[in-house]
C-alpha positions in Angstrom: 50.4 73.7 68.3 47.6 76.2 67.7 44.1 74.8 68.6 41.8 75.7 65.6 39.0 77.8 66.9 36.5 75.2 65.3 36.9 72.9 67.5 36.5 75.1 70.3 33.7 76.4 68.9 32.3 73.1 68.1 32.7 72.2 71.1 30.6 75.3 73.0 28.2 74.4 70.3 28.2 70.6 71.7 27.6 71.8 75.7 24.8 74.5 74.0 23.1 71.0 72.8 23.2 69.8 76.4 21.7 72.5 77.7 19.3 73.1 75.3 18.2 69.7 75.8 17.4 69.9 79.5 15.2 73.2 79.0 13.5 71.4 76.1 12.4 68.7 79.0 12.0 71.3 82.2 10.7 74.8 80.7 7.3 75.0 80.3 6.3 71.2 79.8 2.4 71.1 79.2 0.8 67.7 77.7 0.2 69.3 74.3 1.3 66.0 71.9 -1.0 63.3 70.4 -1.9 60.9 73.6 -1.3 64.1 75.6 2.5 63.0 75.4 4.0 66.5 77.5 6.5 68.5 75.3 8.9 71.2 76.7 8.2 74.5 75.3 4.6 73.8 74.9 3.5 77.2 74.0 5.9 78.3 71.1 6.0 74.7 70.1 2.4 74.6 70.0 2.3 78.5 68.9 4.3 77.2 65.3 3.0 73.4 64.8 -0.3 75.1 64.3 1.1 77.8 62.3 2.4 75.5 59.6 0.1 72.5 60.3 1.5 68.7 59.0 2.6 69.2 55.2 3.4 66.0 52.8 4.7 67.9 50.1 8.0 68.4 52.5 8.1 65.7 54.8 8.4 63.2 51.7 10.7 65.7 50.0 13.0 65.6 53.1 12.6 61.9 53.3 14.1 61.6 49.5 16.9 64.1 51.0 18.0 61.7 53.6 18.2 58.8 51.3 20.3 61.0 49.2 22.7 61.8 52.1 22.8 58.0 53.1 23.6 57.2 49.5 26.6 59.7 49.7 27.8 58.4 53.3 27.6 54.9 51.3 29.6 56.0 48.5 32.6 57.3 50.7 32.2 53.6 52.7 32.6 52.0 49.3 35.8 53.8 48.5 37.3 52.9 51.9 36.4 49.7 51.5 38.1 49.9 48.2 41.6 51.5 49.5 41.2 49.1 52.4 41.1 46.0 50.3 43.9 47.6 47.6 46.7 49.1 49.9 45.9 45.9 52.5 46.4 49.0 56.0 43.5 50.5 57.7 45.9 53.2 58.0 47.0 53.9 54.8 43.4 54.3 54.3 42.5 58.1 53.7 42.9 59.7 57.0 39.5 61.6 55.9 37.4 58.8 55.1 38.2 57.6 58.5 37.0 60.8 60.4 34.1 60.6 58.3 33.6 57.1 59.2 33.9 57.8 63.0 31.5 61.1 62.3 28.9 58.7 60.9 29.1 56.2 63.9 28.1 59.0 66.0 25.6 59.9 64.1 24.2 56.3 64.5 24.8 56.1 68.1 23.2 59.3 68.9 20.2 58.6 66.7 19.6 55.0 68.5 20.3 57.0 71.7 17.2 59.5 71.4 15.1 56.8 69.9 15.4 55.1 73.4 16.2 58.3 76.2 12.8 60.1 75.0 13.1 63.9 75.1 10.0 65.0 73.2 7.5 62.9 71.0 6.2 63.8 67.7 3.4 66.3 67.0 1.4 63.9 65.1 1.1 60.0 65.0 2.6 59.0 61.5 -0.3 57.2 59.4 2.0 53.8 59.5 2.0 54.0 63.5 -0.7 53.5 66.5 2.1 55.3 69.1 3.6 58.4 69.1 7.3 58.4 68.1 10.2 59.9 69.8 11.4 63.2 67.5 14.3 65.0 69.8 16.7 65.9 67.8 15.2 65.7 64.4 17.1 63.0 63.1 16.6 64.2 59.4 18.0 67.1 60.3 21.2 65.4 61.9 21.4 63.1 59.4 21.1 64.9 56.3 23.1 68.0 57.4 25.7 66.2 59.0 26.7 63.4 56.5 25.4 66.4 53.4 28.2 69.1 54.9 31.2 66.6 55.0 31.0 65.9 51.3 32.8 69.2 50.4 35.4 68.5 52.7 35.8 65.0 51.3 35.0 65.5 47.4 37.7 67.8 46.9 40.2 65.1 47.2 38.6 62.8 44.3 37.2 65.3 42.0 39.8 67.0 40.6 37.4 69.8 38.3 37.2 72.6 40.9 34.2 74.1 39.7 32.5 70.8 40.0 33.5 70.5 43.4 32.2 74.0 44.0 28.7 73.2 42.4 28.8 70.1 44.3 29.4 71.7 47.5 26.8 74.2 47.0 23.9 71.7 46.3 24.9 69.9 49.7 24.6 73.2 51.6 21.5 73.7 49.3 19.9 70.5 50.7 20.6 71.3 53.9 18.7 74.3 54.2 15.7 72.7 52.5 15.8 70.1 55.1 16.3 72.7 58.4 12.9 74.6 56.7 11.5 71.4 55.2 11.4 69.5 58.1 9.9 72.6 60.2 7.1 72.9 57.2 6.3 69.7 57.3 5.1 69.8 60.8 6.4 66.4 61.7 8.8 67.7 64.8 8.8 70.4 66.8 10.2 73.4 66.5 13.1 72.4 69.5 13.7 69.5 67.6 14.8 71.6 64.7 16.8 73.7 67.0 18.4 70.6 68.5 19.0 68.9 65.5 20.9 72.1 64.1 23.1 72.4 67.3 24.2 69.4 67.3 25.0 68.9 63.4 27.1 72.7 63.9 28.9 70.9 66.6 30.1 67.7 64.8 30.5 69.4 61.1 33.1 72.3 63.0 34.5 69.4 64.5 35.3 67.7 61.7 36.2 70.3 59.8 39.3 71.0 62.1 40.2 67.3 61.6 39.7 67.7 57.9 42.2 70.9 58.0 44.5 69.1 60.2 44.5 66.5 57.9 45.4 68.5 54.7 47.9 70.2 56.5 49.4 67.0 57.4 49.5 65.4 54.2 51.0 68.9 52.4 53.8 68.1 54.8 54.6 64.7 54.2 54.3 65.8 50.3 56.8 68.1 50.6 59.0 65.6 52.8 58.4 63.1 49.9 59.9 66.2 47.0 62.7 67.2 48.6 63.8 63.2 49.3 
């Protein structure tokens, strides 16, 4: 069988992320953060949080963006739940839905992962906090474009309009481009953050997009099987 090049690709993507993260902790660590918490990378870090200074206006817009993409993970939940509860099988449960569930889990795991294994701490103390908080990867960033860029792969099996699921799909890639910029404007993380928080979100969306094609060419087949029986 013919690997798809997505997930080799995903996968380079995923060791990049490794590495990326150990510079981010080793090159050219200075105690530039609030507290003088040390950040990797001080002087472009430093160089661009001063650039674009802390912004509101897009940390709360990217704030409403990931309660958006939560919403849409929860939507998907809630038709698994439902296929789960009708057709009584975890696995005759929408293969998809269940990649995006395990997709999601990592998501969570990582994200509770770099809250406690600190790799770099915000520019800025939040107004609702006294300490600084751990912001490597941006988690919006993971969050909102990885749960935002498996909707078009998802969607197109329930919405049957096409050019909805185009217009759809275009809002979610949209989004995530606000919230890459957005959350670099807002001067809430670091500009590695952003950078890690894109490499890693590539990684797991090429992944799953090999699993979704997989998937679709796995069901065509036992479509066809079903016709000519």
């Amino acid at each position: 069988m013919k690997i798809d090049k997505k997930y080799i690709t995903g996968l380079a993507l995923f060791v990049l992320f490794i590495i990326w993260t150990i510079l981010v902790k080793v090159v050219d660590v200075a105690p530039i953060g609030p507290q003088n918490t040390e950040v990797g990378f001080s002087t472009i870090n430093g160089a661009i949080h001063e650039l674009f200074g802390l912004n509101m206006f897009w940390y709360k817009l990217t704030m409403a963006f990931g309660i958006l993409a939560i919403a849409c993970a929860g939507v998907f939940a809630v038709i698994g739940l439902v296929q789960l509860i009708q057709r009584k099988s975890l696995n005759k449960v929408d293969h998809k839905l269940i990649a995006a569930g395990v997709l999601y889990l990592l998501i969570i795991i990582l994200y509770v992962l770099f809250e406690k294994l600190v790799i770099n701490y915000r520019p800025v103390i939040m107004p609702d906090n006294t300490v600084p908080e751990a912001s490597y990867p941006s988690s919006h960033v993971m969050v909102i474009c990885v749960i935002l860029g498996s909707v078009p792969y998802l969607i197109k099996d329930y919405l049957r309009n096409a050019d909805l699921t185009r217009i759809v799909s275009i809002v979610c890639y949209v989004i995530m481009g606000l919230t890459v910029i957005g959350r670099l404007l807002s001067g809430v993380h670091w500009f590695t953050d952003i950078i890690g928080g894109v490499l890693i979100s590539a990684s797991f969306l090429l992944i799953f997009a090999a699993v979704s094609h997989r998937l679709d060419v796995l069901k065509r087949r036992r479509n066809r099987r079903r016709h000519k029986a």
